[in-house]
DSSP file (Angstrom, degrees, kcal/mol; ACC not computed):
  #  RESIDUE AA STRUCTURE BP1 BP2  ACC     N-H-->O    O-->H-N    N-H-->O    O-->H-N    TCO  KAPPA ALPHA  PHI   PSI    X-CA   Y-CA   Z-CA
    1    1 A X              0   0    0      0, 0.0     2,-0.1     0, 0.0     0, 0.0   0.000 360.0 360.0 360.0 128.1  -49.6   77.9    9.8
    2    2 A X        -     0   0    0      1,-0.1     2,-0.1     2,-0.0     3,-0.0  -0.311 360.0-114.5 -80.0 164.5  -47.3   80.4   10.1
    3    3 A X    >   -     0   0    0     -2,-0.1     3,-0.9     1,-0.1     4,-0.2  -0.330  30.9-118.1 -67.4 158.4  -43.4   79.7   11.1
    4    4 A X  T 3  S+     0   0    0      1,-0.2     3,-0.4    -2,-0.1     4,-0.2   0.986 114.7  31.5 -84.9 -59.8  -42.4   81.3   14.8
    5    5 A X  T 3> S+     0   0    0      1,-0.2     4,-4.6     2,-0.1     5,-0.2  -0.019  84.7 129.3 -96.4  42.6  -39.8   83.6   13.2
    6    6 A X  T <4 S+     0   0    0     -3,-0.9    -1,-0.2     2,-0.2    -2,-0.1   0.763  73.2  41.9 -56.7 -31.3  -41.6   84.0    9.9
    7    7 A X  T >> S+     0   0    0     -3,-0.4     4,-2.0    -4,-0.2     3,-1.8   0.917 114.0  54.8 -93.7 -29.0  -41.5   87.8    9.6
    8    8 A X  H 3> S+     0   0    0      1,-0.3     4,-1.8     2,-0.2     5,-0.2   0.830 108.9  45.3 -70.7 -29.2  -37.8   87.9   10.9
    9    9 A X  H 3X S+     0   0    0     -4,-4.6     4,-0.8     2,-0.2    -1,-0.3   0.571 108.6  57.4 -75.4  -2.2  -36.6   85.6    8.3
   10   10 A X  H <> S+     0   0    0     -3,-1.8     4,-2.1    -5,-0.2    -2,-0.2   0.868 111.1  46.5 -77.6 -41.2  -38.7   87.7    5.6
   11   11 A X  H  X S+     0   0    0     -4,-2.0     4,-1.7     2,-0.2    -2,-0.2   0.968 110.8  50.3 -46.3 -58.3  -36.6   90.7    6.8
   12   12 A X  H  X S+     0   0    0     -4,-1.8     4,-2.7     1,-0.3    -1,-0.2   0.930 111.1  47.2 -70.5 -39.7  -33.4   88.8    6.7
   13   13 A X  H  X S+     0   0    0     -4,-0.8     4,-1.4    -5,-0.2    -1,-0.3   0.844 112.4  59.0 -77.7 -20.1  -34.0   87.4    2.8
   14   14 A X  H  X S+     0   0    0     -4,-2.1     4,-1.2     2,-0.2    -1,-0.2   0.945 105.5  38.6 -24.1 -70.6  -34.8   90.8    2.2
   15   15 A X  H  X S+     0   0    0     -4,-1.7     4,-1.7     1,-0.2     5,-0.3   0.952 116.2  55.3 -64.4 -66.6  -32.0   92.3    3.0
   16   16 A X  H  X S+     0   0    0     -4,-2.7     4,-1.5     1,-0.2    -1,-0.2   0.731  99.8  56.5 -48.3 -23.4  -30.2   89.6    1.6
   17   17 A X  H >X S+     0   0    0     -4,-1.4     4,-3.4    -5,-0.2     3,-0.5   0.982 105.9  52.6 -68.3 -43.6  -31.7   89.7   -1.8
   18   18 A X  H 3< S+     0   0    0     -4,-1.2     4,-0.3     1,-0.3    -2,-0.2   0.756 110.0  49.9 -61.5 -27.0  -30.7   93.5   -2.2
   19   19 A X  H 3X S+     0   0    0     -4,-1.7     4,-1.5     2,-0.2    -1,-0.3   0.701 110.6  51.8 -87.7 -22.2  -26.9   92.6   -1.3
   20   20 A X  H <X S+     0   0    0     -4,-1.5     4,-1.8    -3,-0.5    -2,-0.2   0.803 106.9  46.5 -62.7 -29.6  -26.7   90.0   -3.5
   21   21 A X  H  X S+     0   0    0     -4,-3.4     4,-2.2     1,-0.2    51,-0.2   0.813 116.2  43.2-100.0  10.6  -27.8   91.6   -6.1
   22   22 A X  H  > S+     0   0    0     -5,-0.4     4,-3.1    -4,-0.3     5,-0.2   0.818 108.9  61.4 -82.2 -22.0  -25.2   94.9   -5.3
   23   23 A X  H  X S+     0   0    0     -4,-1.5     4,-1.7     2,-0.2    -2,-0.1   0.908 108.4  45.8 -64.5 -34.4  -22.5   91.6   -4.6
   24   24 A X  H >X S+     0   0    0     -4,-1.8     3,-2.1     2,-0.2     4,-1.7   0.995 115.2  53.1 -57.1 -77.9  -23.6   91.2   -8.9
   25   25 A X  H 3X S+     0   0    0     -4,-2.2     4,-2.2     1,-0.3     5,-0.3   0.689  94.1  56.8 -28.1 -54.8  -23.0   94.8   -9.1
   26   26 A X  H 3X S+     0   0    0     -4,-3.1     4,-2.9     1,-0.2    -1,-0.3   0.934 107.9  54.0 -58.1 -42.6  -20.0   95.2   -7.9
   27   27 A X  H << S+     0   0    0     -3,-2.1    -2,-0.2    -4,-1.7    -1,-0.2   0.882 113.9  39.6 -68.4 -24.2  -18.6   92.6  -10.7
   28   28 A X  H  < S+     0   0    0     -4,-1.7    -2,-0.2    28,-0.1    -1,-0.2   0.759 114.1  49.9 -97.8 -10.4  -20.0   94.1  -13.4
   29   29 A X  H  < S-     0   0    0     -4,-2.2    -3,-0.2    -5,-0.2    -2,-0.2   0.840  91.7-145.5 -80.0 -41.3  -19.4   97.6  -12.6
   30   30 A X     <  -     0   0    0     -4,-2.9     2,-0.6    -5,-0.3     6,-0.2   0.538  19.5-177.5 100.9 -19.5  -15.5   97.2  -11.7
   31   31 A X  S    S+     0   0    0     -5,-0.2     2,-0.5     1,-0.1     3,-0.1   0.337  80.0  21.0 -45.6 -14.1  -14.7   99.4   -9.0
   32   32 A X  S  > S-     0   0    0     -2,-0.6     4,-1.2     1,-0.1    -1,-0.1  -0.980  71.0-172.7-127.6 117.9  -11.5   98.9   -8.7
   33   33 A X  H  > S+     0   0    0     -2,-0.5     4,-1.2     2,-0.2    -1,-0.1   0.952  86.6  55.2 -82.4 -54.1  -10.3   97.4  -12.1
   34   34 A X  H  4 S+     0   0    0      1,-0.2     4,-0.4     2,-0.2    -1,-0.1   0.807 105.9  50.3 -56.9 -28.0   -6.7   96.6  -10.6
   35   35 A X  H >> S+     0   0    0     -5,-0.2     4,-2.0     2,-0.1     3,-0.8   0.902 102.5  73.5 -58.8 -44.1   -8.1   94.6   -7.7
   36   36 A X  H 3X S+     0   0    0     -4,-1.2     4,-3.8     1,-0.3     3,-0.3   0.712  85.8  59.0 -15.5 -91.4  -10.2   92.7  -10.3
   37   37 A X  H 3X S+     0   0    0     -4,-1.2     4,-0.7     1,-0.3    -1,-0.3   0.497 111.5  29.5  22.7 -94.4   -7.9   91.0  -11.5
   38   38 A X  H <> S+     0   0    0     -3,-0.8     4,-1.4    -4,-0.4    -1,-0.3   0.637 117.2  53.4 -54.4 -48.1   -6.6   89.2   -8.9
   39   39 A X  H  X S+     0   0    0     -4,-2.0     4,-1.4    -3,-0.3     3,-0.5   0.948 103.3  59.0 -74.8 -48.4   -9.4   88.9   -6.9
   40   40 A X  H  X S+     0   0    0     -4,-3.8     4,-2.5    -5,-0.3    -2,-0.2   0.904 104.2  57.9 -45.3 -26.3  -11.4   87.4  -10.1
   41   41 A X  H  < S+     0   0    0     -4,-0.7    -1,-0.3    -5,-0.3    -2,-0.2   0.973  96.0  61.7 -48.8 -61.3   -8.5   84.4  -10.2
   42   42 A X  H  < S+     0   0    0     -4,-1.4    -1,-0.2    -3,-0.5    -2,-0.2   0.710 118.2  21.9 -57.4 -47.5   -9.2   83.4   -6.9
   43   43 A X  H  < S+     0   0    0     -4,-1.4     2,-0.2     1,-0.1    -1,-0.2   0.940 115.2  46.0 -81.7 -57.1  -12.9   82.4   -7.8
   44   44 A X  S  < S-     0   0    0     -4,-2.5    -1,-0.1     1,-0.1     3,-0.1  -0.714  77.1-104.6-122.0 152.8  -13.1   81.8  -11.5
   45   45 A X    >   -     0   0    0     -2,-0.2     3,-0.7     1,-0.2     4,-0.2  -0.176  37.8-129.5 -38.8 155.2  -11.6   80.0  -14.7
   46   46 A X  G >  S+     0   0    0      1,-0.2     3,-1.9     2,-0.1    -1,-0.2   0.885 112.0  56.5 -79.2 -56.2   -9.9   83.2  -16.7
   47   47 A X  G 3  S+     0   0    0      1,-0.3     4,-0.2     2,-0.1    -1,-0.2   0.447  96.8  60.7 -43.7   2.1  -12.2   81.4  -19.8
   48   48 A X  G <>>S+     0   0    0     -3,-0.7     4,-2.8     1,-0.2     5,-0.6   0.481  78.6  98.3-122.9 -14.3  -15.4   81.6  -17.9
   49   49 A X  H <>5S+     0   0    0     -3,-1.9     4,-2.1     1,-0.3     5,-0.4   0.735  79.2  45.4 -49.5 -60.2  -15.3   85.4  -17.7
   50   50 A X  H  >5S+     0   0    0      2,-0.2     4,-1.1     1,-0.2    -1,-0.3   0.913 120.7  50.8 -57.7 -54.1  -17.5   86.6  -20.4
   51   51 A X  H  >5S+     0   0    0      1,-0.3     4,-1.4    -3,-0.2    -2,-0.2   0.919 108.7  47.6  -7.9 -82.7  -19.7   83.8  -18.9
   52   52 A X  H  X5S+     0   0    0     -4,-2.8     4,-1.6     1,-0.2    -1,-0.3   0.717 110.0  46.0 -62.7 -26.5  -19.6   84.8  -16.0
   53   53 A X  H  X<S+     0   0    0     -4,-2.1     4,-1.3    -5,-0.6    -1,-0.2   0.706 108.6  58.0 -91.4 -11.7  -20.2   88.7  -16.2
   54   54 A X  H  X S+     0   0    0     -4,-1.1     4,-0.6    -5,-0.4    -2,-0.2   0.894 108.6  45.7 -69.6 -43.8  -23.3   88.1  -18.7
   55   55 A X  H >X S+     0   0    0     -4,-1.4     4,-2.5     1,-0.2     3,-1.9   0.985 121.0  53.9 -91.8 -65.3  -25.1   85.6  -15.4
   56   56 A X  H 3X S+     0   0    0     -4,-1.6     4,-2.6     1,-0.2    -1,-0.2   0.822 105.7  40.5   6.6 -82.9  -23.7   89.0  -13.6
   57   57 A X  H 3X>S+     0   0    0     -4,-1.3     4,-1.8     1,-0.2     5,-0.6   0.568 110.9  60.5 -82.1 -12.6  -25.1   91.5  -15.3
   58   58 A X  H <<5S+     0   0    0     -3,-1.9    -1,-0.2    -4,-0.6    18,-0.2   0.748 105.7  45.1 -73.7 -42.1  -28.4   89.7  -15.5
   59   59 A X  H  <5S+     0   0    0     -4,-2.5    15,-1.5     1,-0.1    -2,-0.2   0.943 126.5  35.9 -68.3 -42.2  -29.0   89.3  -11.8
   60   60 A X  H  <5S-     0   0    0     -4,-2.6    13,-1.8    -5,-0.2    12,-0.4   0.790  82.6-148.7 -62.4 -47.0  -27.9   93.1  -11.5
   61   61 A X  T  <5 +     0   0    0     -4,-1.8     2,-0.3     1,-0.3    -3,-0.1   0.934  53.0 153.2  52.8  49.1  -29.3   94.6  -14.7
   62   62 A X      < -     0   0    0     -5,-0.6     2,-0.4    -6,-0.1    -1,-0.3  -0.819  29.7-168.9-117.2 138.5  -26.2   96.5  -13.9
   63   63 A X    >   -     0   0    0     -2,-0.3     3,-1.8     3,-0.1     4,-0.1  -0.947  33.3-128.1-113.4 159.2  -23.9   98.5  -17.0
   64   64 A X  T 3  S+     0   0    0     -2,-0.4     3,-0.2     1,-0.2   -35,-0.1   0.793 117.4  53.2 -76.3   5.8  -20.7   99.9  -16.7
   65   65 A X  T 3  S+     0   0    0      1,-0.2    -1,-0.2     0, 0.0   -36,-0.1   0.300 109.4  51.7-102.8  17.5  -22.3  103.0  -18.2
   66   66 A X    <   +     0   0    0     -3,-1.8     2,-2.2   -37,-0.0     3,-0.3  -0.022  58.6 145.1-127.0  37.1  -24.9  102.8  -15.5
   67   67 A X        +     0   0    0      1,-0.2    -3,-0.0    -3,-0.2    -5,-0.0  -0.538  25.6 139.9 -88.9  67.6  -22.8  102.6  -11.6
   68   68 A X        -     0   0    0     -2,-2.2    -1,-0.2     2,-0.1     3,-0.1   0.906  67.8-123.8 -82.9 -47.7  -25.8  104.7  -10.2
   69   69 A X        +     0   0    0     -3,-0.3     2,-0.4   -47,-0.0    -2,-0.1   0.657  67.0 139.3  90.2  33.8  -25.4  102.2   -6.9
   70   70 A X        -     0   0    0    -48,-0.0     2,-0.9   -45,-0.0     3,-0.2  -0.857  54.1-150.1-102.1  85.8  -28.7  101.4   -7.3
   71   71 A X        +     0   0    0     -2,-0.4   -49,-0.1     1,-0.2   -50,-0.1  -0.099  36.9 156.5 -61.0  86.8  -29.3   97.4   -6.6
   72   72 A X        -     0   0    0     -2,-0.9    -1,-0.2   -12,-0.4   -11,-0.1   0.924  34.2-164.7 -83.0 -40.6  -32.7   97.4   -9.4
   73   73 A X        -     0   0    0    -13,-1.8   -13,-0.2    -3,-0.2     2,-0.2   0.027  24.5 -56.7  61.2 161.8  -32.1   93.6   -9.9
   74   74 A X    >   -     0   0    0    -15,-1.5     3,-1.2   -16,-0.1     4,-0.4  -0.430  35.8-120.5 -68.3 124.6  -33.5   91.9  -12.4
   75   75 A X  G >  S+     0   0    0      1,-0.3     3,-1.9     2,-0.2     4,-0.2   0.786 102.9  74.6 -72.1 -25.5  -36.9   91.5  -13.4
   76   76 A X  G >  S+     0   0    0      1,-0.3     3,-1.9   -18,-0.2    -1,-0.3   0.767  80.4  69.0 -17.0 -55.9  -36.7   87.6  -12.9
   77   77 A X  G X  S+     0   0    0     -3,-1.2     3,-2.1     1,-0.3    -1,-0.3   0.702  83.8  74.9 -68.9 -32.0  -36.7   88.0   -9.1
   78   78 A X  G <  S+     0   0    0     -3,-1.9    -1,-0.3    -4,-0.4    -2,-0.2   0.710 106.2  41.8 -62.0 -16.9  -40.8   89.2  -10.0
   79   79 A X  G <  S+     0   0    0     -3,-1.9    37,-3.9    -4,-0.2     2,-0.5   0.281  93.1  91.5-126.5  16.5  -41.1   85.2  -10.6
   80   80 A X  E <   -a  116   0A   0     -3,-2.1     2,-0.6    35,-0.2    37,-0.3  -0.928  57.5-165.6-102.2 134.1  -39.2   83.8   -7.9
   81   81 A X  E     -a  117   0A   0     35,-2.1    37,-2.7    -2,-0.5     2,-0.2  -0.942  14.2-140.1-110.4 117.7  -41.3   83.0   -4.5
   82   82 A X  E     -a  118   0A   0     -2,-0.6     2,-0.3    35,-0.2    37,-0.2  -0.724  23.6-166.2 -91.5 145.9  -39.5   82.3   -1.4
   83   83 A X  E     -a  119   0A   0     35,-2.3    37,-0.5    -2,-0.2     4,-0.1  -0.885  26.4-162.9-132.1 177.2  -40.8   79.7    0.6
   84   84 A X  S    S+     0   0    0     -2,-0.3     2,-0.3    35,-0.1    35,-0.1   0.244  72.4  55.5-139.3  24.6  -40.5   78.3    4.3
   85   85 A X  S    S-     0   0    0      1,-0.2    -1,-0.0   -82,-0.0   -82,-0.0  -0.957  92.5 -74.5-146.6 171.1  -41.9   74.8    4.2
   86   86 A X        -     0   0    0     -2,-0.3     2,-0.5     1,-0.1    -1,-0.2   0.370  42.9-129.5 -42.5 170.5  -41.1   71.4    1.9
   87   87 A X    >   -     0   0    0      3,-0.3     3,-1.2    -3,-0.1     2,-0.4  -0.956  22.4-106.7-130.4 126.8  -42.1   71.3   -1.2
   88   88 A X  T 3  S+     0   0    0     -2,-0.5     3,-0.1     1,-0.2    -2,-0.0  -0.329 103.4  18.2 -83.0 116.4  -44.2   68.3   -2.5
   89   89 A X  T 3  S+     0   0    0     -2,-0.4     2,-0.8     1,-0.2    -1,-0.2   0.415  96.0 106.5 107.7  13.5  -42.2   66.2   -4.8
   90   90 A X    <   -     0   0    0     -3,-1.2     3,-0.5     1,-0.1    -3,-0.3  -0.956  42.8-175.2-123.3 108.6  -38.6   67.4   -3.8
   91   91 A X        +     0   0    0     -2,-0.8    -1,-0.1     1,-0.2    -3,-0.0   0.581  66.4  67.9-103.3  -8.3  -37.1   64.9   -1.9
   92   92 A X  S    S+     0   0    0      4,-0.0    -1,-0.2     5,-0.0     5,-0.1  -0.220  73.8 145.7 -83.8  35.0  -33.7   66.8   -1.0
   93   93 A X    >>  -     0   0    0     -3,-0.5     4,-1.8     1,-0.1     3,-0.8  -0.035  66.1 -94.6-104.6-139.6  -35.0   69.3    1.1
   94   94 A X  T 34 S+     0   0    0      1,-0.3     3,-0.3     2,-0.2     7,-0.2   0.934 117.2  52.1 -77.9 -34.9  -33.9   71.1    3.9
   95   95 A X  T 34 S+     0   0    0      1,-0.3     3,-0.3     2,-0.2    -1,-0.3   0.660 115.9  45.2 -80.2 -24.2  -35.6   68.8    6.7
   96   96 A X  T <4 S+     0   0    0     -3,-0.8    -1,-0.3     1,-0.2    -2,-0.2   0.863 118.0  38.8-104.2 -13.1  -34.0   65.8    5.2
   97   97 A X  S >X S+     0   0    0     -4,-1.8     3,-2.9    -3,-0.3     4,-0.7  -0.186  70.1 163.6-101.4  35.5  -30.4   67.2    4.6
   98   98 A X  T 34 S+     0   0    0     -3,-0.3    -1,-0.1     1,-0.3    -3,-0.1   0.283  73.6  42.8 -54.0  15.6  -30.1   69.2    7.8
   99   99 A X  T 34 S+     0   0    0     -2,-0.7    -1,-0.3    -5,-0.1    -5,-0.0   0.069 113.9  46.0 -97.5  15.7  -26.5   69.5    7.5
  100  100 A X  T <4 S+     0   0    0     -3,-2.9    -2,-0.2    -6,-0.2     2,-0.1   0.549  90.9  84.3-143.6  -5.1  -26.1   70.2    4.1
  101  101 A X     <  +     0   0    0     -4,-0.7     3,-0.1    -7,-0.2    19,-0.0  -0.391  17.1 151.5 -51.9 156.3  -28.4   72.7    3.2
  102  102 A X  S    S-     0   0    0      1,-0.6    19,-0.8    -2,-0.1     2,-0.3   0.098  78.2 -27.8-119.8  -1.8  -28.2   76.0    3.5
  103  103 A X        -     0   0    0     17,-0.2    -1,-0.6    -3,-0.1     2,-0.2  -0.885  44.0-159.8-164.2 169.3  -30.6   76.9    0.3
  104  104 A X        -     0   0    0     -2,-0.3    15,-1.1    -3,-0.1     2,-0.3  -0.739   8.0-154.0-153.9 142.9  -31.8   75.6   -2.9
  105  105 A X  E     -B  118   0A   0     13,-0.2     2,-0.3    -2,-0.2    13,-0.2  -0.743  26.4-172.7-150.5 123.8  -33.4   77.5   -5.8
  106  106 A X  E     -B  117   0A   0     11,-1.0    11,-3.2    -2,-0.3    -2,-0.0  -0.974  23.6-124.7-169.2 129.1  -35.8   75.1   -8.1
  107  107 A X  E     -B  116   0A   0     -2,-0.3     2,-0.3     9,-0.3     9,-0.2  -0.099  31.3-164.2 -50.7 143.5  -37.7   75.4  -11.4
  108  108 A X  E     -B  115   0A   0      7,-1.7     7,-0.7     8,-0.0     2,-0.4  -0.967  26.6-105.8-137.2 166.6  -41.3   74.6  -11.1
  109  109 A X        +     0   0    0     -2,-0.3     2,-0.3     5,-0.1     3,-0.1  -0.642  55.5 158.7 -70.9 110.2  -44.4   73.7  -13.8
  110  110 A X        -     0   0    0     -2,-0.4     4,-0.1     1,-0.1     3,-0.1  -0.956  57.8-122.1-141.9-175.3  -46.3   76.9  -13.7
  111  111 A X  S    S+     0   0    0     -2,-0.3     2,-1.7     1,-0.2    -1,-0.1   0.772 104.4  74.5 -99.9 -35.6  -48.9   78.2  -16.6
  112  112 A X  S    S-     0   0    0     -3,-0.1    -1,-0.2     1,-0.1     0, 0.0  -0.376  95.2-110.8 -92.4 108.3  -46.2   81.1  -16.5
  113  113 A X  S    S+     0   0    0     -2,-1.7    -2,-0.1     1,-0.1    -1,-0.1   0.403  86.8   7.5 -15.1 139.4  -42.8   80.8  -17.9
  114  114 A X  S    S+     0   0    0      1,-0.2     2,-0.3    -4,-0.1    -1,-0.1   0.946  80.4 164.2  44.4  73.9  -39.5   80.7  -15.8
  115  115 A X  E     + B   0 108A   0     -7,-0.7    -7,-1.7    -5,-0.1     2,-0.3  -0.957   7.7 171.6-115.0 147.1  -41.0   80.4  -12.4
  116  116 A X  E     -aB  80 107A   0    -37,-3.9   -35,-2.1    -2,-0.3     2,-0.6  -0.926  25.4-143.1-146.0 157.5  -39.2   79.4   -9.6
  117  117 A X  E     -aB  81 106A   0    -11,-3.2   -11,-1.0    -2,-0.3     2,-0.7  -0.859  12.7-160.1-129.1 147.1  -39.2   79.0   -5.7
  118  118 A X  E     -aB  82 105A   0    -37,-2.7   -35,-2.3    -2,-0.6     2,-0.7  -0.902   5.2-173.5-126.7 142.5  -36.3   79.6   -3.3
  119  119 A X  E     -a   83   0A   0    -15,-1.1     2,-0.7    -2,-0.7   -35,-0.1  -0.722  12.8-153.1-131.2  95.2  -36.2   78.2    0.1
  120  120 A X        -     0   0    0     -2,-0.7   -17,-0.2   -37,-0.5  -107,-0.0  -0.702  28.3-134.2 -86.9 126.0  -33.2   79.2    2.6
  121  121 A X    >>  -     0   0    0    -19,-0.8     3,-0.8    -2,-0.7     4,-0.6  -0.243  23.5-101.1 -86.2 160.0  -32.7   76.1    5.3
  122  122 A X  T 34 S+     0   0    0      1,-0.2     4,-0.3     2,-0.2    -1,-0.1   0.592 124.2  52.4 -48.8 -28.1  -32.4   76.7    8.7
  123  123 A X  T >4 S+     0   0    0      1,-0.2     3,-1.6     2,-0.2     4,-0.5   0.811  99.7  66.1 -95.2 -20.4  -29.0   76.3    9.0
  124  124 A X  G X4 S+     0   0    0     -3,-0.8     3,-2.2     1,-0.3    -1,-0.2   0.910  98.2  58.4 -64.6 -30.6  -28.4   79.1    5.8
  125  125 A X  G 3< S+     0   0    0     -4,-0.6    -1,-0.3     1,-0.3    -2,-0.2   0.604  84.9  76.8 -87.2  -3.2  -30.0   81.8    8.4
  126  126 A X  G <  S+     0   0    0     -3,-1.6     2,-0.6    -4,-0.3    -1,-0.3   0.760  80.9  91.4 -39.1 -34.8  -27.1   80.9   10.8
  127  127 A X  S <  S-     0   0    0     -3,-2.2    22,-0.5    -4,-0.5    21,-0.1  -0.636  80.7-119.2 -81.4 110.2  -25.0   83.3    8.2
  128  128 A X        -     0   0    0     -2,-0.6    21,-1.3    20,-0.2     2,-0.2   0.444  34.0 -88.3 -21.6 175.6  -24.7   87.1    9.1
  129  129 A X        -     0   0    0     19,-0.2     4,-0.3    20,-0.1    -1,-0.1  -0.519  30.0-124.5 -15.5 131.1  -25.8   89.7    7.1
  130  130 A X  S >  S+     0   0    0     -2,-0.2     3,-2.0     1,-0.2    -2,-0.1   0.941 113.3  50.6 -78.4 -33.8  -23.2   91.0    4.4
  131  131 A X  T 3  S+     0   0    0      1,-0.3    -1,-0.2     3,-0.0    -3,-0.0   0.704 107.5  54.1 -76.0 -21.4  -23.5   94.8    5.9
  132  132 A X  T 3  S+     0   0    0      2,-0.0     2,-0.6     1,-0.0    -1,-0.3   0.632  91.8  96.5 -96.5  -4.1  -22.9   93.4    9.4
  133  133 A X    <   -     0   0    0     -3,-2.0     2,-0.1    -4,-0.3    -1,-0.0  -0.827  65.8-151.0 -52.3  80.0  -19.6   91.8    7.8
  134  134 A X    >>  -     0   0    0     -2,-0.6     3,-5.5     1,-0.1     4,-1.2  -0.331  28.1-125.2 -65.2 139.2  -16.0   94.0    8.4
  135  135 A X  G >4 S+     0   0    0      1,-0.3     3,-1.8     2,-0.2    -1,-0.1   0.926 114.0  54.6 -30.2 -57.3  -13.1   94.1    6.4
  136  136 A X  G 34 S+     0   0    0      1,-0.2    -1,-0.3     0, 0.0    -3,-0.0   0.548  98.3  68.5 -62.6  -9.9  -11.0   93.0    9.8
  137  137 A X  G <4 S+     0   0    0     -3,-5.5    -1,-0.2     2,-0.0    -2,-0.2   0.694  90.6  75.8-101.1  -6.0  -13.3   89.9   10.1
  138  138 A X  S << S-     0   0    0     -3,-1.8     2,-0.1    -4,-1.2     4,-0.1  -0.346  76.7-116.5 -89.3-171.1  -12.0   88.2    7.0
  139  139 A X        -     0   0    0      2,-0.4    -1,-0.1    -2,-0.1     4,-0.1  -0.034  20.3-126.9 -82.9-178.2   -8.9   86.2    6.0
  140  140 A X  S    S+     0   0    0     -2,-0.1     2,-0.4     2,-0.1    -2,-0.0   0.087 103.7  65.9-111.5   9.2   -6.4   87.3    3.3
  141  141 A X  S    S-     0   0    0      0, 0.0    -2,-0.4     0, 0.0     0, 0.0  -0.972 102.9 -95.2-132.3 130.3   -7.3   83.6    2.2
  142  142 A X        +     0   0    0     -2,-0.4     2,-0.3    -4,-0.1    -2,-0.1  -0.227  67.6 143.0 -34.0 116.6  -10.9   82.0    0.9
  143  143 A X        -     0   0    0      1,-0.1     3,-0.1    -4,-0.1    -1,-0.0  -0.925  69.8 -89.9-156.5-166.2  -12.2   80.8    3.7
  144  144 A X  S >  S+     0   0    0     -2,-0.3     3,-7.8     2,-0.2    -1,-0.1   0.891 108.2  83.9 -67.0 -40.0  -16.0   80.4    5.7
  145  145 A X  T 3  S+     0   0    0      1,-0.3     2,-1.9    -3,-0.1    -1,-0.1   0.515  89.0  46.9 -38.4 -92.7  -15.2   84.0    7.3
  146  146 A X  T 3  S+     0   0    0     -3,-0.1    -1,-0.3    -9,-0.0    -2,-0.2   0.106  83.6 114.2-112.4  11.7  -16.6   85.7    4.3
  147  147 A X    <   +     0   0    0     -3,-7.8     2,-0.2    -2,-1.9   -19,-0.1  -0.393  38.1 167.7 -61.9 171.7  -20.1   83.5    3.9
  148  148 A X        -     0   0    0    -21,-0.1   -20,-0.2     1,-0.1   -19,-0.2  -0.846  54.5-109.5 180.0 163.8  -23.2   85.8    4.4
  149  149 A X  S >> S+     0   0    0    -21,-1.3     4,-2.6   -22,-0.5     3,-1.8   0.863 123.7  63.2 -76.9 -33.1  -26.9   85.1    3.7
  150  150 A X  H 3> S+     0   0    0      1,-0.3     4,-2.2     2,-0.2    -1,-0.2   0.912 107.8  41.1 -35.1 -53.1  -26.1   87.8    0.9
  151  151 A X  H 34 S+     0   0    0      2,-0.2    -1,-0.3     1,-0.2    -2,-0.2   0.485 108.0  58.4 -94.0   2.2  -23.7   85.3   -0.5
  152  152 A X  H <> S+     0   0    0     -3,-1.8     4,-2.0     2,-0.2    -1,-0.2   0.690 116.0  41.3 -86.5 -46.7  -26.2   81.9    0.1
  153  153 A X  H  X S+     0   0    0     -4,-2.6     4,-0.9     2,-0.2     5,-0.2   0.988 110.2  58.1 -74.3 -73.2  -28.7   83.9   -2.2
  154  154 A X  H  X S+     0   0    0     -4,-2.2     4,-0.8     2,-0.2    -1,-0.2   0.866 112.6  38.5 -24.0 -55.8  -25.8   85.0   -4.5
  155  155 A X  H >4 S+     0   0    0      1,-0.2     3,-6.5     2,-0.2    -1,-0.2   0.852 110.7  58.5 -65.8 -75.5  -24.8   81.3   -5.4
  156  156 A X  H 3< S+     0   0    0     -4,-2.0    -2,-0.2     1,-0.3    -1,-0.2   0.536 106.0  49.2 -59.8   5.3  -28.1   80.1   -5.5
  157  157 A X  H 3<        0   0    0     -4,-0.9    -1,-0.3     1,-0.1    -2,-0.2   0.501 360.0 360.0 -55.4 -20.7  -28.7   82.7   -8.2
  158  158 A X    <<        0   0    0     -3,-6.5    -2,-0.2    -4,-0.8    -1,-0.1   0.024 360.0 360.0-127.9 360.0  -25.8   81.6  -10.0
């Protein structure tokens, strides 16, 4: 049985996969190298870096000899399945944590290697769009202002 807004939530994780994986891009390309810097403090360990731009560059399939601005993504995503009801044997999911989901990303047994299913909770489609986001609507500070579904997908990738 389908869900009541099952093709508008296909749209919206759509959208949102492709800005997560330009939100990848944009860390492994650099554009502004002096911003980097700074901004990259704010989120992550200084040690984690190399880490962190490998798990990057993976989602992106992004080089710095390659800033075409073309979100290809990663061929992974060819083995991920989004879904929009429980999943049998998963006992965290959205219907039993409604207030503490907003996705979760989970391995499964399949006859093919690395397959995985992603499920965005009701309360994660509460979160804009990143494209429908403005500069003027954030903080100078980490804060909620700057979640997006873009950036729900982005974590659970990560």
């Amino acid at each position: 049985m389908s869900q009541p807004n099952a093709q508008a939530d296909k749209n919206s994780i759509t959208k949102a996969f492709v800005e997560a994986i330009l939100l990848a891009r944009l860390v492994v390309t650099k554009p502004d190298t002096e911003m980097w810097g700074t901004v990259y403090s704010n989120y992550f360990q200084t040690q984690e870096q190399v880490n962190v731009e490998q798990v990057y560059q993976l989602i992106a399939v992004a080089t710095k000899d390659d800033p075409d601005g073309i979100a290809d993504g990663s061929s992974i995503f060819a083995r991920v399945v989004v879904i929009n009801f429980q999943l049998d044997g998963r006992g965290d999911d959205c219907e039993d944590f409604l207030d503490k989901y907003l996705a979760w990303l989970h391995n499964i047994e399949s006859a093919e290697p690395n397959r995985a299913v992603l499920r965005v909770c009701p309360r994660g489609f509460r979160f804009p769009q990143l494209s429908d986001r403005k500069c003027g609507d954030l903080d100078a500070e980490v804060s909620g202002k700057m979640s997006s579904m873009a950036g729900i997908l982005f974590h659970e990738f990560t």
